[in-house]
C-alpha positions as CSV (number, residue, x, y, z in Angstrom):
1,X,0.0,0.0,0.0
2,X,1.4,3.7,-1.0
3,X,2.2,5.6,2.1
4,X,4.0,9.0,3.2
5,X,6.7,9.3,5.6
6,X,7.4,12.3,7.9
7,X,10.5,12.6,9.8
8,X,11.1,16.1,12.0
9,X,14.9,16.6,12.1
10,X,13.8,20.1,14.0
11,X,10.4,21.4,16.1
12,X,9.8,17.4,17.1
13,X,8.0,18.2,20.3
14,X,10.1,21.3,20.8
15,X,9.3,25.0,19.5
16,X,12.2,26.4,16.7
17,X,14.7,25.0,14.8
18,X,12.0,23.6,12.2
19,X,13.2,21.2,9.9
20,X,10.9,18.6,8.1
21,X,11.8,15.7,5.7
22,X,8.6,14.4,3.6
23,X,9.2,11.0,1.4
24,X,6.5,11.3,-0.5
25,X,5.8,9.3,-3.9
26,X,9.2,8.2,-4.2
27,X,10.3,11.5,-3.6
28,X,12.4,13.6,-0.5
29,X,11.2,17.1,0.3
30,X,12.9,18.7,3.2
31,X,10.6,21.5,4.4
32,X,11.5,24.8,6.3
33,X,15.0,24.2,6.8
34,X,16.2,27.5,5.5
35,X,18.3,26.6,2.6
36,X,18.6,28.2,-0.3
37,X,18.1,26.3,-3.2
38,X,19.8,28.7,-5.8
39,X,19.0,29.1,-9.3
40,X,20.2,26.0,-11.1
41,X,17.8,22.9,-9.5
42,X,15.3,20.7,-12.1
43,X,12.3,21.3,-11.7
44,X,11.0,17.9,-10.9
45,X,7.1,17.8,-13.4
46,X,6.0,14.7,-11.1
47,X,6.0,17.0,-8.1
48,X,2.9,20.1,-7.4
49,X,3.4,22.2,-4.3
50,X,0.7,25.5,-4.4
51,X,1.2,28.0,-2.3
52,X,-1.3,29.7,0.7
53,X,-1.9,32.8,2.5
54,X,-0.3,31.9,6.2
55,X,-1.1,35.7,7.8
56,X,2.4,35.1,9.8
57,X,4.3,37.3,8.7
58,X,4.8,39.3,5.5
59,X,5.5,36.7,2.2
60,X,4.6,33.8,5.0
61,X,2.9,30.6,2.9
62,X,1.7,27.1,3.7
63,X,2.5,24.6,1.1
64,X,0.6,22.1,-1.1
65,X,2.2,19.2,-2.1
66,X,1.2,16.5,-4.4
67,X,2.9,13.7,-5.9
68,X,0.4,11.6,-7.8
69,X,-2.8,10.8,-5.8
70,X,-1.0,11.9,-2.5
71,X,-0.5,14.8,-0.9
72,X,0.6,16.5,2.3
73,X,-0.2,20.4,3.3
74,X,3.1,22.1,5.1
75,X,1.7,25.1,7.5
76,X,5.0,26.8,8.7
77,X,3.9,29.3,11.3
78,X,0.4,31.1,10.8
79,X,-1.9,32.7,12.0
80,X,-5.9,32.8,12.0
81,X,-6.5,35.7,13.0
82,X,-6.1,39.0,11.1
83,X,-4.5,42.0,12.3
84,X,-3.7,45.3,11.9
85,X,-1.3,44.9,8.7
86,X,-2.0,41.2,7.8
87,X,-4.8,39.5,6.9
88,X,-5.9,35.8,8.5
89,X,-4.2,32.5,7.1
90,X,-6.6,30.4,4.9
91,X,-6.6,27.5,2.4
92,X,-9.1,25.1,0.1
93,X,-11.0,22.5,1.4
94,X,-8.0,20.3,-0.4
95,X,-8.5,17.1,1.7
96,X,-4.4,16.8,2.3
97,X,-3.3,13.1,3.4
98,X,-1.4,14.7,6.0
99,X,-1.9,17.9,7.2
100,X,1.4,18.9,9.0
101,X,0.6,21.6,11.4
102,X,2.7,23.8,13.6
103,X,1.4,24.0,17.5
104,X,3.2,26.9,19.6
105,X,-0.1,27.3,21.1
106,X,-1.6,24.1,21.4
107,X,-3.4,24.6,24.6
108,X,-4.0,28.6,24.2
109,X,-7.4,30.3,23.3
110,X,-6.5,33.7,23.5
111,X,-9.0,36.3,24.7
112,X,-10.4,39.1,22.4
113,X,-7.6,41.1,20.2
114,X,-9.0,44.8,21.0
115,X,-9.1,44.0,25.1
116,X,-5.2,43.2,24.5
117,X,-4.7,46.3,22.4
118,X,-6.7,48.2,24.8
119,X,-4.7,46.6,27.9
120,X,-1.0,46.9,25.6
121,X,-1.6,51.1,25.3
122,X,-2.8,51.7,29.1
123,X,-0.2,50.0,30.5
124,X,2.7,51.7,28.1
125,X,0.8,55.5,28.2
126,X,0.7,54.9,32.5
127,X,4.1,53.9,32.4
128,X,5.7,56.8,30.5
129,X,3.4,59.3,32.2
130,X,5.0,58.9,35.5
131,X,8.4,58.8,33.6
132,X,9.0,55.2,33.0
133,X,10.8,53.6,29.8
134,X,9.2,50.5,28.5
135,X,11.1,48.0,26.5
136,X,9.3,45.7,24.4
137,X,11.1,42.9,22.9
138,X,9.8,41.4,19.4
139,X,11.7,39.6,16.6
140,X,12.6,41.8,13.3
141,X,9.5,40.7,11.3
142,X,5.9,40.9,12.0
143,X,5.5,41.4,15.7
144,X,7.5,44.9,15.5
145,X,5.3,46.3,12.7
146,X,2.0,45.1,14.0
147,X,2.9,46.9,17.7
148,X,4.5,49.7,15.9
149,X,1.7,50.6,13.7
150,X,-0.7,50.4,16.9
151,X,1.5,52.8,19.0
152,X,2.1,55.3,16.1
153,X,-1.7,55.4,15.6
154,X,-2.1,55.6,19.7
155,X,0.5,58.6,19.7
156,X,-0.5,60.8,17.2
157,X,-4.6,60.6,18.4
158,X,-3.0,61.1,22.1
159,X,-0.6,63.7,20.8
160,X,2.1,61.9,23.1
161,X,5.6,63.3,23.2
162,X,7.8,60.7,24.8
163,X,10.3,59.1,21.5
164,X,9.6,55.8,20.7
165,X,12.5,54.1,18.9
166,X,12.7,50.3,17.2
167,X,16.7,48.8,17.4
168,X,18.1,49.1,14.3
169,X,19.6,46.6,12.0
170,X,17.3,43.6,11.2
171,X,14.1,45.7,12.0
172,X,14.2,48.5,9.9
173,X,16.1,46.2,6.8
174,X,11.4,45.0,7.8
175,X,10.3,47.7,7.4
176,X,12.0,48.2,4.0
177,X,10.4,45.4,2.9
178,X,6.9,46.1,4.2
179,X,7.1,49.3,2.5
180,X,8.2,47.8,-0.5
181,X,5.9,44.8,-0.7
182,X,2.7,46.7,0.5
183,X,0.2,44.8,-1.6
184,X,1.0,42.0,0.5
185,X,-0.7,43.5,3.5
186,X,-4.5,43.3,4.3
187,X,-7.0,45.8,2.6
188,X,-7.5,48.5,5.0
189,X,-3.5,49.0,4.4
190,X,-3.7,48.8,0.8
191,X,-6.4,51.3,0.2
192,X,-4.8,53.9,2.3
193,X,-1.5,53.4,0.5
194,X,-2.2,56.3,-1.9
195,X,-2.8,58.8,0.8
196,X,-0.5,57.7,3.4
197,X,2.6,54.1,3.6
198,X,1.6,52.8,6.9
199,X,4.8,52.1,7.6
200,X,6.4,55.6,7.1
201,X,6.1,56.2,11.0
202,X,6.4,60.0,12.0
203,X,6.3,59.3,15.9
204,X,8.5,55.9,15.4
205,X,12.5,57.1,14.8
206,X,16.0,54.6,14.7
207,X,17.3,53.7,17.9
208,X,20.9,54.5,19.0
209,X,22.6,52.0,21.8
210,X,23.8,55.3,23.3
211,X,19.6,56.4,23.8
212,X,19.3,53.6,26.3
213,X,20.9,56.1,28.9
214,X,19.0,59.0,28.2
215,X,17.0,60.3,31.1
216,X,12.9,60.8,31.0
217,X,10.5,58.2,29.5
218,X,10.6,56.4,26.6
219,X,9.7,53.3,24.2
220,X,12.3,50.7,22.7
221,X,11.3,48.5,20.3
222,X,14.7,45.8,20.3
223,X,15.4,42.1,19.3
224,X,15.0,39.3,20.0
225,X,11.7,38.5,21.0
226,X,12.6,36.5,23.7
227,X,15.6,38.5,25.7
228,X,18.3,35.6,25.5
229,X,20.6,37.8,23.4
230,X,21.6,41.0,21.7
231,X,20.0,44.5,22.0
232,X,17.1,44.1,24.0
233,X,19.0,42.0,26.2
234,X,21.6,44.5,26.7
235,X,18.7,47.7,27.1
236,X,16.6,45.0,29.8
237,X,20.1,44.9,31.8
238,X,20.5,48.7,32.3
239,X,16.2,49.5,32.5
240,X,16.4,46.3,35.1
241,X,16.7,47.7,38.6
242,X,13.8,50.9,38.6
243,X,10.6,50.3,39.2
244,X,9.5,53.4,37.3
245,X,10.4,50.8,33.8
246,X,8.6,48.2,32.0
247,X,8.6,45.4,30.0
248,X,6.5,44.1,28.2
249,X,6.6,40.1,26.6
250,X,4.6,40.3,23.5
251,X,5.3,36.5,22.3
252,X,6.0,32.8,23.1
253,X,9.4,32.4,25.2
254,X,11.1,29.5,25.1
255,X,12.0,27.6,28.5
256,X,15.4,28.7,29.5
257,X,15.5,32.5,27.9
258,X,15.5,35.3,30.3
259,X,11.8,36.1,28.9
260,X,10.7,33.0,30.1
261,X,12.5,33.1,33.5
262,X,10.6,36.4,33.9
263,X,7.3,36.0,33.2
264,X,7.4,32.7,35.3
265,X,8.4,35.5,38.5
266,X,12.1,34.9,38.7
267,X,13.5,38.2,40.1
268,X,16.9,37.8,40.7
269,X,18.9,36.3,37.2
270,X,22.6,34.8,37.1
271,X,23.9,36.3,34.2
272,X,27.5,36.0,32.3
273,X,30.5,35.6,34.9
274,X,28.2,34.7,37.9
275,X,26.9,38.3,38.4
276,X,23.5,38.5,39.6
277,X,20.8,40.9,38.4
278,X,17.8,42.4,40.3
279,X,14.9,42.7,38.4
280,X,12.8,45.5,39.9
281,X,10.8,46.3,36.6
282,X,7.0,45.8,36.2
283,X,7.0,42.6,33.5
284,X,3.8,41.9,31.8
285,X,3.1,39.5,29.4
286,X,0.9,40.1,26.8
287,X,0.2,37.5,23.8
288,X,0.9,39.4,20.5
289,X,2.1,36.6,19.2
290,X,1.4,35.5,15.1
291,X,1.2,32.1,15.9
292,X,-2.4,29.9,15.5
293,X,-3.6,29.5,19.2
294,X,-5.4,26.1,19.4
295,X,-8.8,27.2,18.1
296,X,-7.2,28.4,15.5
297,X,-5.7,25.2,14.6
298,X,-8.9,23.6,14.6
299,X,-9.9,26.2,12.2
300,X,-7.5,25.4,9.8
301,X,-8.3,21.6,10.1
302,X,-12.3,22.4,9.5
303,X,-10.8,24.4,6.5
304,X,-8.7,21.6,5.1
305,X,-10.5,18.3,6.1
306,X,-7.4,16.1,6.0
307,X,-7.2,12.6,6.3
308,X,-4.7,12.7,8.9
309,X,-3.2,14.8,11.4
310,X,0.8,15.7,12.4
311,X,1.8,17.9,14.7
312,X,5.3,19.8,14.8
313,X,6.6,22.7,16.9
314,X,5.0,22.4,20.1
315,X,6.3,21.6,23.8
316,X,4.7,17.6,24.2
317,X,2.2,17.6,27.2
318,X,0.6,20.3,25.3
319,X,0.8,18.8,21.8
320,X,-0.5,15.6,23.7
321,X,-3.5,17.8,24.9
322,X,-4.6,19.1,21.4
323,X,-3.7,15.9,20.1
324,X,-6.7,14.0,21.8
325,X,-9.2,16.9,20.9
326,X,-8.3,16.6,17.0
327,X,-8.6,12.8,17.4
328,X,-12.0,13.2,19.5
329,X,-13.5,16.1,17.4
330,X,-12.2,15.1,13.3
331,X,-12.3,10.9,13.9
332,X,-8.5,11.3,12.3
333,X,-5.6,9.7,13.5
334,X,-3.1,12.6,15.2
335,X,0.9,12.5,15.8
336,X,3.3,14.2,16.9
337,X,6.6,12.3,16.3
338,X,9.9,13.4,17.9
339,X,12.9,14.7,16.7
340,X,14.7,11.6,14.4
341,X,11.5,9.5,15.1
342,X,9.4,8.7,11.6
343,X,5.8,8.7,11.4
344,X,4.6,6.4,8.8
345,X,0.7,7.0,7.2
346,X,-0.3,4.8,4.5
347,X,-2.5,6.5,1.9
348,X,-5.4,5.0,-0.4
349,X,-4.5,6.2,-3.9
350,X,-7.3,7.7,-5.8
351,X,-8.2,6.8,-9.3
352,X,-9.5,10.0,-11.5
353,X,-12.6,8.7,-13.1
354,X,-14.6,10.7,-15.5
355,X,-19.0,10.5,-15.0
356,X,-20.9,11.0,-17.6
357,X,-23.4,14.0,-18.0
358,X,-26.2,11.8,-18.7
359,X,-25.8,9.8,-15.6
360,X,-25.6,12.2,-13.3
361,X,-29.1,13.7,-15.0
362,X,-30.5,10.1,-14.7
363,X,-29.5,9.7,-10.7
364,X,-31.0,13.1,-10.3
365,X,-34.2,12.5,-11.6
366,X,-34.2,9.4,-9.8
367,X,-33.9,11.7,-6.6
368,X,-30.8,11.1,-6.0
369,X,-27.9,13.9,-4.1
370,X,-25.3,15.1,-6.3
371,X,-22.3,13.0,-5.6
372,X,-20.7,14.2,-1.8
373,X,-17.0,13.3,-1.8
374,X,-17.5,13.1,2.2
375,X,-20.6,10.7,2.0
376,X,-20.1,7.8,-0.9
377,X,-22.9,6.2,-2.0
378,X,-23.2,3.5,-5.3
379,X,-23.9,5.5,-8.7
380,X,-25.1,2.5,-11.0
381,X,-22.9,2.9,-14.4
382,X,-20.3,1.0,-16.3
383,X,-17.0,1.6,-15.7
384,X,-14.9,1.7,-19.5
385,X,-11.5,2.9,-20.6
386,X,-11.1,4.6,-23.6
387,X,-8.0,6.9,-24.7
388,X,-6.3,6.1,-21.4
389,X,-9.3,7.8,-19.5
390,X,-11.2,6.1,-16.7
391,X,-15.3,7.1,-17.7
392,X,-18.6,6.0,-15.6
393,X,-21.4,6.0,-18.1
394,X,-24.8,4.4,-18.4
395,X,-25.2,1.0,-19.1
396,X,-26.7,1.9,-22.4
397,X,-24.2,4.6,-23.7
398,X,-21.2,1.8,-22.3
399,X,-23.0,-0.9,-24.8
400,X,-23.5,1.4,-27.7
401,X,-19.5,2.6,-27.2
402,X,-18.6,-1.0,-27.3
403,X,-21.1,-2.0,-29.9
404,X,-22.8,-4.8,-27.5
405,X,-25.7,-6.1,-27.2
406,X,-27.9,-5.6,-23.8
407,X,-28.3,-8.8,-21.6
408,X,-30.5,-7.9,-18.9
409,X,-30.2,-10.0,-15.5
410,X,-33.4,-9.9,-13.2
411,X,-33.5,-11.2,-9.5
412,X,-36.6,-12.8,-7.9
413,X,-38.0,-13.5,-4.8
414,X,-41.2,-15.5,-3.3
415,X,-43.3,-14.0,-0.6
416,X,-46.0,-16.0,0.9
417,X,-48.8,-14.4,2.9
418,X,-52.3,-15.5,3.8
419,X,-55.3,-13.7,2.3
420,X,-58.8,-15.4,1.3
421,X,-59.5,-13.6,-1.5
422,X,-59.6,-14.6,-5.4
423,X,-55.8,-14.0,-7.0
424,X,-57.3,-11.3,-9.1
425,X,-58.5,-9.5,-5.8
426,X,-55.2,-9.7,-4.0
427,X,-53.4,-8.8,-6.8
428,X,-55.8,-5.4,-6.7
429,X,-55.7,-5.1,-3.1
430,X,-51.8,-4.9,-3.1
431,X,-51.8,-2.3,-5.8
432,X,-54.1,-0.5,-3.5
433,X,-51.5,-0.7,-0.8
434,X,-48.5,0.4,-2.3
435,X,-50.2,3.1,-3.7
436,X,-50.9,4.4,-0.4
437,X,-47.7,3.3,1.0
438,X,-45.1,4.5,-2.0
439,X,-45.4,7.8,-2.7
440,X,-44.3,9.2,-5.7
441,X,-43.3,6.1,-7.4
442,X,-44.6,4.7,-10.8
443,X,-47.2,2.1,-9.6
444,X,-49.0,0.3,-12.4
445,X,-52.0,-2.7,-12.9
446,X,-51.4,-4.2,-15.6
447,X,-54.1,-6.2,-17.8
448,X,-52.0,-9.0,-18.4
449,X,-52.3,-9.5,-14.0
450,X,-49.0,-8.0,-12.9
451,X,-48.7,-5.1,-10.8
452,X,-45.4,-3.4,-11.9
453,X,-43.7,-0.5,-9.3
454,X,-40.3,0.9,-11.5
455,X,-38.8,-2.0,-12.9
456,X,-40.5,-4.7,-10.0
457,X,-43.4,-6.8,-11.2
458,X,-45.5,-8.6,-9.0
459,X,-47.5,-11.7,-9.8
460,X,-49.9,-13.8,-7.7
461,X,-51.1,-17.3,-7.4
462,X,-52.6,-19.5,-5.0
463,X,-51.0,-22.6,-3.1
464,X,-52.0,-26.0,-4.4
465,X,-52.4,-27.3,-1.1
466,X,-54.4,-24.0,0.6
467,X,-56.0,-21.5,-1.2
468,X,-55.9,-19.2,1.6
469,X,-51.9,-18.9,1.0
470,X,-50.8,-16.8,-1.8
471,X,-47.5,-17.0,-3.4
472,X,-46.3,-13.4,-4.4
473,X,-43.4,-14.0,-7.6
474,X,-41.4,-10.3,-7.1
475,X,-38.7,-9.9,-10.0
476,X,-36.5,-6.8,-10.2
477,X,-33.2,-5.4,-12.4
478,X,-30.5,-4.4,-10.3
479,X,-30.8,-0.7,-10.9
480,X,-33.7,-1.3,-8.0
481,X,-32.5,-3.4,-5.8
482,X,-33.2,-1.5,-2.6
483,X,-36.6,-1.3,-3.7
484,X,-37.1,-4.6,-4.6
485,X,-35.9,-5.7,-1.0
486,X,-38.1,-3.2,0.4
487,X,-41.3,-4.5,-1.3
488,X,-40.5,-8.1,-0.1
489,X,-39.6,-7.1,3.5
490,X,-43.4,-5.0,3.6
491,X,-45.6,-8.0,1.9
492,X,-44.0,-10.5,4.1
493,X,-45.9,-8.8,6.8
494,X,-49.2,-9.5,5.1
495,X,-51.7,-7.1,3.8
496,X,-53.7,-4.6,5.9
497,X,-57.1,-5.1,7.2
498,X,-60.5,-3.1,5.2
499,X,-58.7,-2.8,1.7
500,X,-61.0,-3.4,-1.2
């Protein structure tokens, strides 16, 4: 049986360092690893991979890739929810074998994105009204605009004074880009784009290292996100020891960084060389973060409807959480292999066939659905091949392709019941009945002393040995062969009482 192998090399039950290796139809796709694949590669024609809208950051995708009949979707980070410069993630209902899904958030529903905006500006205007600086650590891309284009708004309607600075180097080489690739941002962004770039911030200016010293209130945007290195690791050391100053932890930390010692309540930190820091700052934590949280996860699986599940880049007890919900909620099998570990999912390839416009009328004005791809049901046709082409057509169009001729083959059935009437009566009072009981069906007494319902007829004669006991001969083609059994099933309980 064809089947799909994942094996994470990176984010296996850990958050970062993503790396994913797909064997997939015979072929190896490695998958967020950060290479660069140059200019010079084949372009393999077996292989499809369509890109979607992730809402990460700017240019973020998830990936669609096929290989035959199989196919896995690749999320990366997203994000379901739109803000203030991107718009939400989103894909096709494309029914992936695999949908490989990131899970920073697995066990997170976060509350309502204005109360956090709300919450984010009080607590930054209180801080640098009494005189306070407030450091706010993000990473270069997506976090940094999103906050920045909230405070610059904020500012100018307050008509606030104190600087607000983001570090340079990686952050402003961003904003460069965001300016550049504006049509990648969400509407309301886009249409104000004539009158005004978003990200040309007049209250927002280039931070110097030598600023960090200045006295009197201020706001420093500086990376990383999550304090365990370089400039806003450096401006949290000096900003450390007043109580006046603030920091605030806009996204995920990862166990070990000085971001997640602090929000966890640590105040005193053993930093390079043994020396010890007070932390006397206010530290608040609020999630910015452009990461799905776990209803947004389930989202994306609603959107997607795979067949089965794989989680990456999540801390394990809470992938193991979310894990059980997906498999309770979707009936899907869900895993979440380690690092080096290989998850193996076997896949049932799907053979393209072609129906025929004339069946599907016919099965409609049967009263048949149009065919559901999530509820199968039988569509009598003949199968042929032609051309190298699969085609379901009618029985009759399949014999006239072929140039056959039509042999029709019937099933029968006896049904006894008692009733002391002549055979020409019962045979009347049984039309009578399943003209009552079948609605809108083709019921019809024929004179040569059938009754005929569709393609059923029904004939009655009496026992040689009792009178009384009628023998009812059904005979059906298989195009009604529910009805058929139907009809047996309701004679064989006998006729109703006061029919004429």
């Amino acid at each position: 049986m064809p089947e799909i192998k994942v094996t994470p090399l990176g984010a296996g039950q850990d958050v970062g360092r993503s790396c994913i290796l797909v064997s997939i139809g015979g072929k190896n796709i490695m998958l967020d690893c950060g290479m660069h694949m140059g200019f010079n590669d084949d372009v393999d024609d077996e292989l499809e991979i369509k890109a979607y809208y992730a809402g990460h950051v700017l240019g973020a995708a998830m990936v669609h890739i096929k290989v035959g009949s199989e196919s896995v979707v690749y999320t990366g980070d997203y994000n379901m929810t739109p803000d203030r410069h991107l718009g939400a993630a989103w894909i096709d209902k494309c029914r992936p074998d695999i949908l490989i899904s990131e899970s920073t958030y697995a066990t997170t529903i976060r509350d309502s994105k204005r109360c956090r905006e709300r919450d984010f500006l009080k607590k930054v205007h209180e801080t640098v009204e009494r005189g306070g600086k407030v450091l706010i650590p993000v990473f270069a891309l997506g976090r940094a605009q999103e906050l920045c284009i909230l405070l610059e708004t904020f500012w100018e309607r307050m008509n606030l004074k104190a600087p607000i600075y983001f570090s340079t180097g990686l952050t402003e080489k961003a904003n460069h880009y965001y300016k550049l690739f504006i049509t990648w941002t969400n509407q309301k962004i886009r249409k104000t784009f004539v009158q005004r770039n978003m990200f040309e911030f007049k209250h927002i200016k280039a931070f110097d290292r030598s600023y960090a010293d200045n006295p009197g209130p201020m706001v420093v945007f500086a990376t990383p996100g999550m304090l365990h290195a370089g400039q806003s690791l450096q401006i949290f050391k000096k900003w450390a020891g007043n109580d006046k100053n603030m920091v605030i932890m806009p996204g995920y930390c990862v166990q070990g960084t000085i971001g997640h010692k602090i929000l966890n309540g640590q105040r005193k930190l053993e930093m390079e060389g043994r020396a010890t820091l007070d932390v006397k700052l206010q530290v608040e934590y609020m999630s910015f973060s452009a990461h799905a949280d776990a209803k947004g996860i389930m989202q994306l699986i609603r959107m997607a409807e795979p067949r089965n599940m794989l989680l990456v880049h999540g801390e394990a007890v809470k992938m193991e959480f979310l894990k059980g919900k997906i498999e309770q909620e979707f009936s899907i099998n869900c895993y979440m292999p380690a690092n080096g570990e290989t998850e193996t999912v076997s896949t049932n390839p799907s053979v393209p066939v072609d129906i025929s416009l004339n069946l599907l009328k016919r099965e409609m004005a049967l009263g048949g659905p149009l065919p559901d791809p999530k509820k199968p049901r039988t569509m009598h046709g003949t199968l042929i091949m032609k051309e190298n082409s699969l085609r379901l057509v009618s029985p009759e169009q399949a014999l006239k392709e072929l140039g056959l001729n039509e042999h029709q083959l019937r099933f029968t059935c006896r049904v006894q019941l008692q009733d002391p009437h002549s055979d020409p009566d019962t045979l009347h009072r049984i039309y009578t009945h399943l003209k009552s009981v079948l609605k809108g069906y083709t019921i019809q007494h024929l004179p040569d002393g059938t009754v005929m319902v569709e393609s059923i007829v029904i004939k009655v004669s009496s026992s040689a040995e009792d009178t009384n006991t009628k023998v009812l001969l059904l005979s059906w083609s298989y195009q009604d062969e529910d009805l058929g059994s139907f009809l047996s099933t309701l004679l064989k309980k006998g006729l109703p009482s006061g029919l004429c």
